[in-house]
C-alpha positions as CSV (number, residue, x, y, z in Angstrom):
1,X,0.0,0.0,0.0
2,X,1.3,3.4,-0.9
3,X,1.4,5.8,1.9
4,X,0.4,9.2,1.3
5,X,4.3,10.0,3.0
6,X,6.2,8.0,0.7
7,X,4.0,9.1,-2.7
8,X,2.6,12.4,-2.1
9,X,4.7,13.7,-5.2
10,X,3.3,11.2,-7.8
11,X,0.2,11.8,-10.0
12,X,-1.2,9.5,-12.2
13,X,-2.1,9.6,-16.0
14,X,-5.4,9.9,-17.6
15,X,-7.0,6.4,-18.5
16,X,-4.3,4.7,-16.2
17,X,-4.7,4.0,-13.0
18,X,-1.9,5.2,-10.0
19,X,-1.1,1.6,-9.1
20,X,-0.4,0.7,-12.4
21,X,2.4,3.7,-13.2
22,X,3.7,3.3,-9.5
23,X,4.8,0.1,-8.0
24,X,5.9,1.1,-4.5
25,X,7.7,-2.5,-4.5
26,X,9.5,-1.4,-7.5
27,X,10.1,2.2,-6.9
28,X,12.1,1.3,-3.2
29,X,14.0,-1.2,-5.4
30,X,15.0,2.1,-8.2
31,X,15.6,4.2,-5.6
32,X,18.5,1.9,-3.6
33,X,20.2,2.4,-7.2
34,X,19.4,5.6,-7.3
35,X,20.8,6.6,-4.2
36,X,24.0,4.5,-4.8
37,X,24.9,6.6,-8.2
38,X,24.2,9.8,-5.9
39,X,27.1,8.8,-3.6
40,X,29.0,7.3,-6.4
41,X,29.4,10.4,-7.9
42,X,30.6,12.3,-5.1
43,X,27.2,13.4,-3.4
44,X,26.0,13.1,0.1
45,X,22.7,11.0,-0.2
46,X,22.0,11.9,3.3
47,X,22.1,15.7,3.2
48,X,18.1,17.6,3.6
49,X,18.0,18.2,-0.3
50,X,19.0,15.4,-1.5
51,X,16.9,12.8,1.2
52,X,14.1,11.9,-0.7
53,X,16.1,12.5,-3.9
54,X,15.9,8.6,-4.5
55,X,12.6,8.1,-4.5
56,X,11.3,10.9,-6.3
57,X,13.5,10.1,-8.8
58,X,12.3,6.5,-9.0
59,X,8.5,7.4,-9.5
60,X,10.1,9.7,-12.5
61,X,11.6,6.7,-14.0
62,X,8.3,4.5,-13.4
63,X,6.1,8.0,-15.2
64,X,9.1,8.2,-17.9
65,X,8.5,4.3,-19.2
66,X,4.8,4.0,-18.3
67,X,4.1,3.9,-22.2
68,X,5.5,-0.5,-21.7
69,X,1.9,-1.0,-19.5
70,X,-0.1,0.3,-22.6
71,X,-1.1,-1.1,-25.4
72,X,-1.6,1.2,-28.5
73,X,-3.2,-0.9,-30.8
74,X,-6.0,-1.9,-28.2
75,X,-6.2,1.7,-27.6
76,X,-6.9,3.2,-30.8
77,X,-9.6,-0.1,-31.4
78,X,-11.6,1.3,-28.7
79,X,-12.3,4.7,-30.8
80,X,-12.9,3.2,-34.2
81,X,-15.8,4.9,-36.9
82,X,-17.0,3.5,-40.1
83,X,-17.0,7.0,-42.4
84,X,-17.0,7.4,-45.4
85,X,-14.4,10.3,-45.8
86,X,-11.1,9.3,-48.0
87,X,-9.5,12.8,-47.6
88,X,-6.1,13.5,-45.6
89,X,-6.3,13.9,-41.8
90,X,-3.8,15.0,-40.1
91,X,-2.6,16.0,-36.9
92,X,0.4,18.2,-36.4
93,X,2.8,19.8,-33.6
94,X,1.9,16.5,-31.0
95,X,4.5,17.2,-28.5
96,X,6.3,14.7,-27.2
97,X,9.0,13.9,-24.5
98,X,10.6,10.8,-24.8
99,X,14.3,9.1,-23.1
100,X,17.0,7.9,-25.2
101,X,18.0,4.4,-24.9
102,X,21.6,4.8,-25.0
103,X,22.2,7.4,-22.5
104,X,18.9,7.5,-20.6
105,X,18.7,11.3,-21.3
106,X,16.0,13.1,-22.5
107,X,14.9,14.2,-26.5
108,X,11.5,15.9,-27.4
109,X,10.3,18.1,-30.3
110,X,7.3,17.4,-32.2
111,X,5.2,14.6,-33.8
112,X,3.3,15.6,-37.2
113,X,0.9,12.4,-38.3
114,X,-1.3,11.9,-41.1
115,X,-3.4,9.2,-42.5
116,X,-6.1,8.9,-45.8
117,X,-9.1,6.6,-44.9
118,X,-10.5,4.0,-45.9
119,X,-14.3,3.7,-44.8
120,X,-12.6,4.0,-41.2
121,X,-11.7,7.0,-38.8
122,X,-10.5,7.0,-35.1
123,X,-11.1,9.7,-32.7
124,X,-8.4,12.2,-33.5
125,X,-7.3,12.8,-29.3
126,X,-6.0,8.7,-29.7
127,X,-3.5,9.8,-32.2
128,X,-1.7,12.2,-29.6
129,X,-1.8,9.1,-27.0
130,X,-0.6,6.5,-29.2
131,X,2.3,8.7,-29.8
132,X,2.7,9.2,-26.0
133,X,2.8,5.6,-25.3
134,X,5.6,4.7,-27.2
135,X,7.3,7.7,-26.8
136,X,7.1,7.0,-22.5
137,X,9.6,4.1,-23.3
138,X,13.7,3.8,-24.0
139,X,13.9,4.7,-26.8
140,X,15.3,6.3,-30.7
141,X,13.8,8.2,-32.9
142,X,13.9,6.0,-35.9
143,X,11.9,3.0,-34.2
144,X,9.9,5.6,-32.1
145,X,8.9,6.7,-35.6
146,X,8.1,3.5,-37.5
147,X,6.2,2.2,-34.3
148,X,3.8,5.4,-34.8
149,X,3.6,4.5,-37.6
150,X,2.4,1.0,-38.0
151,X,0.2,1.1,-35.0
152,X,-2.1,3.2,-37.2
153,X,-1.6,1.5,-40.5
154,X,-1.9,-2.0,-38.7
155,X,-5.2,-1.0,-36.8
156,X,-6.5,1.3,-38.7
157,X,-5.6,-0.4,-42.4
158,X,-5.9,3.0,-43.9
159,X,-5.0,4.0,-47.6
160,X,-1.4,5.3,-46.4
161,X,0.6,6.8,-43.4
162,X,2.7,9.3,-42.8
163,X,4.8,10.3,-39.5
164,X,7.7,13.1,-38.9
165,X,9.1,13.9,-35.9
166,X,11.3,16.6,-35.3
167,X,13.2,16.4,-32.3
168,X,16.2,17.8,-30.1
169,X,18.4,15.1,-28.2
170,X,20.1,16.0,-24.6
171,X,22.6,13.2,-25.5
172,X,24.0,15.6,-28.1
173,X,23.2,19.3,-26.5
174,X,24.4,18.7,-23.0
175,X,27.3,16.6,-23.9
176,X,29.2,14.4,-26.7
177,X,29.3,16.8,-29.2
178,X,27.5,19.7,-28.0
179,X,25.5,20.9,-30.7
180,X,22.9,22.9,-28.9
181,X,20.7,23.8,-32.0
182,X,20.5,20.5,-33.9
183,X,17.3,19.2,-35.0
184,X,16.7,15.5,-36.0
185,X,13.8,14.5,-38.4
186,X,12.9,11.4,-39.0
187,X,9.8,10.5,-41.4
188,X,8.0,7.3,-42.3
189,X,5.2,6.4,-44.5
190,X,3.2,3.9,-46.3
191,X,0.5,3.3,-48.5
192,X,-0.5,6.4,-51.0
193,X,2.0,8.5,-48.9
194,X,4.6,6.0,-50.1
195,X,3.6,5.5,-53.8
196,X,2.2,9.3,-54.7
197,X,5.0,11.7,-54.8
198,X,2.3,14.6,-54.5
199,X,0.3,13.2,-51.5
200,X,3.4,13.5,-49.8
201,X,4.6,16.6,-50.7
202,X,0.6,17.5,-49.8
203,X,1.5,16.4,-46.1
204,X,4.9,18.2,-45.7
205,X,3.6,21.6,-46.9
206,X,0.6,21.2,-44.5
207,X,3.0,20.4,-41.7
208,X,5.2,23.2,-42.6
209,X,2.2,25.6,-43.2
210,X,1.1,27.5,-39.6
C-alpha cells in the first residue's frame, strides 16, 4: 500500500490508474540504485535536499516508461468509426517527450501524423496518445517513428501513413558533441504516402504551413 508520505509527489495519468504507473515495490528497489549513483558520484545522499532525492527520482523513471503498460493498438480499437471520408487527416505539432535508450537522457520536439481513410476514422485525441505511449519508453527516434507508424496503418488499415518527428536530443546538446541547435527529423510512410510523390509533398507543406 502506498502511503500518502512516501508518494505524495506522484500523479497518475489519464485512463491509467496510480497503481499501475507506481509500483511502490519497484520504486524502493530504483531508488536503492538511485541513491548508490548519488554517492558514487561524489554526493552526500544523506544531506536535507537530496533525502528523498531517491525516491522521487524513482516514481520519475516509473512515469518516464509508463508507455510499456499500454497497449496502443487496443487503444486506438476502442475509438474506431466507419465514415466514409477518404481525404487526408492529419494532426500536427503532438508534443512529445521521450528518453534515449543509449544514454537514458532526454529528446523531445514534435510529432506531425497523417493518414487517408478508408471507410474508417479514429477519434483524433488517440493519435496524440498513441504517440505518448511509445514515446514513455527507451527509446530512438527511428523506431519511435516507425512504431507510430504501423500502430495506425496495422489497426486502422488506412489507404497510407505518414509520421515526422522533429526532435532535439540531450545526449547531443548537453554533452558528446554539443551541438545545442541541432534538430533530427525522421519520417516514415506507407500506402498512397509512399507510392504518390504529391500526396506527400501534400502532407509536408501542411506540416510546414502554420
Amino acid at each position: 500500500m502506498k502511503s500518502a508520505t512516501d508518494m505524495d509527489e506522484l500523479t497518475g495519468e489519464d485512463g491509467i490508474p496510480l497503481e499501475e504507473i507506481y509500483n511502490m515495490h519497484h520504486a524502493k528497489n530504483i531508488a536503492k540504485n538511485y541513491k548508490e549513483i548519488i554517492e558514487a558520484v561524489g554526493e552526500d545522499a544523506s544531506r536535507e535536499g537530496l533525502l528523498k532525492t531517491p525516491l522521487r527520482a524513482a516514481g520519475s523513471i516509473q512515469f518516464l516508461t509508463q508507455g510499456y503498460k499500454l497497449n496502443p493498438e487496443a487503444m486506438l480499437r476502442k475509438a474506431i468509426f466507419r465514415e466514409n471520408y477518404s481525404q487526408m487527416v492529419i494532426v500536427k505539432d503532438i508534443e512529445l517527450y521521450s528518453l534515449c535508450e543509449h544514454h537514458m537522457l532526454p529528446f523531445f520536439g514534435k510529432a506531425h501524423v497523417a493518414y487517408i481513410p478508408d471507410g474508417k476514422v479514429v477519434g483524433l485525441s488517440k493519435i496524440p496518445r498513441i504517440v505518448d505511449a511509445y514515446a514513455r519508453r527507451l527509446q530512438i527516434q527511428e523506431r519511435l517513428t516507425d512504431q507510430i507508424r504501423d500502430c495506425i496503418q496495422n489497426t486502422l488499415s488506412p489507404l497510407g501513413v505518414a509520421v515526422v518527428i522533429e526532435a532535439q536530443h540531450l545526449c547531443m546538446q548537453m554533452r558528446g558533441v554539443q551541438k545545442q541547435h541541432s534538430i533530427t527529423t525522421t519520417s516514415a510512410f506507407t500506402g498512397e504516402f509512399l507510392k504518390n510523390e504529391k500526396t506527400r509533398q501534400e502532407f509536408i507543406s501542411l506540416v510546414k504551413s502554420r
